[in-house]
C-alpha positions as CSV (number, residue, x, y, z in Angstrom):
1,X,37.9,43.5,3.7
2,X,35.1,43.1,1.1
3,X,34.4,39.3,0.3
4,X,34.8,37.3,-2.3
5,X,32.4,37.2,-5.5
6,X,31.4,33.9,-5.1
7,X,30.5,35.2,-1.8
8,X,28.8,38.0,-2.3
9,X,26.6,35.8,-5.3
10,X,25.9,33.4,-2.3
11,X,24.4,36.5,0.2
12,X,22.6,37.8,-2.6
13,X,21.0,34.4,-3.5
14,X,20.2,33.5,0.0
15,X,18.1,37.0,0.4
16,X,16.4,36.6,-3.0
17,X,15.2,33.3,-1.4
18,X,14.6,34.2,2.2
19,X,12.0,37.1,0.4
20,X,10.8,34.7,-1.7
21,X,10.0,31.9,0.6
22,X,9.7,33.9,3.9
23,X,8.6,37.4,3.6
24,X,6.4,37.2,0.5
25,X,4.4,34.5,1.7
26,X,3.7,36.4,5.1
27,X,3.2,39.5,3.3
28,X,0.2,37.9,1.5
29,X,-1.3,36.3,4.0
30,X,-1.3,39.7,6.0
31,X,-3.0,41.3,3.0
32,X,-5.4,38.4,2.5
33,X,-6.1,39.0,6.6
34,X,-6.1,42.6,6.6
35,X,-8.8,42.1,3.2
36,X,-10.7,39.8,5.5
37,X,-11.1,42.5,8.4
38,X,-12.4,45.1,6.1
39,X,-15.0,42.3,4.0
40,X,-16.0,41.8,8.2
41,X,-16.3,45.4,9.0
42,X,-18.7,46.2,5.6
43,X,-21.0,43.5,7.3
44,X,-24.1,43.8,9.4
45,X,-23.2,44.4,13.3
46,X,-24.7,40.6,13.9
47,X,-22.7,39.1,11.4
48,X,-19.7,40.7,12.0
49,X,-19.9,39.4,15.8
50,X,-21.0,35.7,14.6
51,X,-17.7,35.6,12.4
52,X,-15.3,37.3,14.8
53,X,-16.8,34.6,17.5
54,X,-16.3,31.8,14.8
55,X,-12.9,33.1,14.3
56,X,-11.7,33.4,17.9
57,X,-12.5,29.8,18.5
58,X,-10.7,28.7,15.4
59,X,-7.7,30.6,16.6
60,X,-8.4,29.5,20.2
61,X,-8.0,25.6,19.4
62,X,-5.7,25.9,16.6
63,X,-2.9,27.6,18.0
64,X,-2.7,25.1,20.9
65,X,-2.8,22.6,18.7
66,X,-0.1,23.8,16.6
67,X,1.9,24.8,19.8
68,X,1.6,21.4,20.7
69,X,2.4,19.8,17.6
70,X,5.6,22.1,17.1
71,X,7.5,19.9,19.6
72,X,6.7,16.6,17.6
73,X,7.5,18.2,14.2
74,X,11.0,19.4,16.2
75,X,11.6,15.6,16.5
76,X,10.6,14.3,13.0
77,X,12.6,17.0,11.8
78,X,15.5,16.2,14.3
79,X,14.8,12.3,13.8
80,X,15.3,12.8,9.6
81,X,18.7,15.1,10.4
82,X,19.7,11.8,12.4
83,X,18.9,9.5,9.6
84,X,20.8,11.3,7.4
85,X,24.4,11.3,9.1
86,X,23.6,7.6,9.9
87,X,23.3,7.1,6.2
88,X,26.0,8.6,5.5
89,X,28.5,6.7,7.6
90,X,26.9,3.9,6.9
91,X,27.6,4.2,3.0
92,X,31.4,3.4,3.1
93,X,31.1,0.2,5.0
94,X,28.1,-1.0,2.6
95,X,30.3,-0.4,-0.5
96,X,33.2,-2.5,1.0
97,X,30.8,-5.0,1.6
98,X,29.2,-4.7,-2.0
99,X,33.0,-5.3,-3.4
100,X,33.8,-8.1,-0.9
101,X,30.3,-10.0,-2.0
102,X,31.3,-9.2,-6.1
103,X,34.8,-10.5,-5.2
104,X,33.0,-13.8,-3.7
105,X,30.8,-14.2,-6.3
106,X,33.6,-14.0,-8.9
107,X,35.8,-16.4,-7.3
108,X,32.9,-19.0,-6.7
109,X,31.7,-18.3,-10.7
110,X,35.7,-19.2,-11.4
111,X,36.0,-22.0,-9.4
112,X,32.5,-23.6,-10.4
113,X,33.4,-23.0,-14.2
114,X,36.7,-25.0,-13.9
115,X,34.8,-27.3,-12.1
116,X,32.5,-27.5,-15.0
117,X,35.4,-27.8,-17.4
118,X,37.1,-30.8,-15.3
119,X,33.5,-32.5,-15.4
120,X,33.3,-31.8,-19.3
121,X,36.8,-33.4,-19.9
122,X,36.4,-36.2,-18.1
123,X,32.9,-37.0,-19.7
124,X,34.7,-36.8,-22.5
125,X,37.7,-39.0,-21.9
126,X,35.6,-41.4,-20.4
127,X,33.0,-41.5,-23.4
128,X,34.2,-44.9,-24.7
129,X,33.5,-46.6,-21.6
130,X,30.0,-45.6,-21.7
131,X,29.3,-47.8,-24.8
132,X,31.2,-50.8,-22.7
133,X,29.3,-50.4,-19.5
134,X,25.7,-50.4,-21.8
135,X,26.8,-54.3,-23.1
136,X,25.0,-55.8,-20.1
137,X,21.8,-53.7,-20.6
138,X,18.7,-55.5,-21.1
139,X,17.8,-53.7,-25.1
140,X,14.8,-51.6,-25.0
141,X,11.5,-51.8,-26.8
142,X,10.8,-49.6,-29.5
143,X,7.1,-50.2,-28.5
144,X,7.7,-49.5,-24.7
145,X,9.4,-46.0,-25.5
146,X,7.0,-44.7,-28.0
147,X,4.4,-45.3,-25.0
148,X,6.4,-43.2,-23.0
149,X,7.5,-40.4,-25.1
150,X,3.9,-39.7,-25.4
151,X,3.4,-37.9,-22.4
């Protein structure tokens, strides 16, 4: 049974990039190490001791270190997988809530612009009343509001 095109597209893509992010980059970095041993081995017999010391004890406290941190980058990487999935269950529910809130918000708009309208038509109605309720008023100064105004 040979598989399917889209298949055999996806194989062929995944090995272009495991050589391209996997096996080229260790393939350089043996050459680069390998170029390194022979630059060391074209040096003076006291040099070539002082750098393969220097380089022992690089190797000596970095690799512990790294073997160390591997188990902490295991759980930031593990900790971001579980941050993910809790994302994504937790999109559903936050868009329910989203319409629920705009549904809210559109009835309270709606009720608070008929309230608005009531308020308008009554002012109105009751405009002439206004003008009656003002007889009693005490008249105001010109001079006393000018005073004022200028503020």
């Amino acid at each position: 049974m040979t598989p399917s095109p889209a298949k055999q597209e996806y194989i062929r893509e995944f090995r272009r990039e495991t050589l391209l992010y996997m096996i080229v980059p260790l393939l350089v970095t043996v050459f680069i190490v390998l170029l390194g041993i022979v630059g060391v081995l074209l040096l003076q017999r006291q040099l070539q001791v002082s750098l393969l010391a220097d380089w022992i004890v690089t190797v000596m406290v970095f690799c512990p270190s790294l073997i160390c941190s591997t188990v902490i980058c295991i759980g930031l990487i593990v900790g971001i997988f579980l941050m993910s999935r809790a994302n994504r269950a937790a999109v559903k529910p936050l868009q329910k809530m989203n319409e629920l809130t705009q549904s809210v918000a559109d009835r309270a708009t709606k009720a608070a612009d008929s309230v608005n309208n009531a308020t308008v038509n009554a002012a109105s109605r009751f405009a002439f009343l206004d003008s009656l309720l003002n007889i009693f008023e005490l008249p105001a100064d010109d001079k006393d509001t000018k005073e004022n105004h200028h503020d």
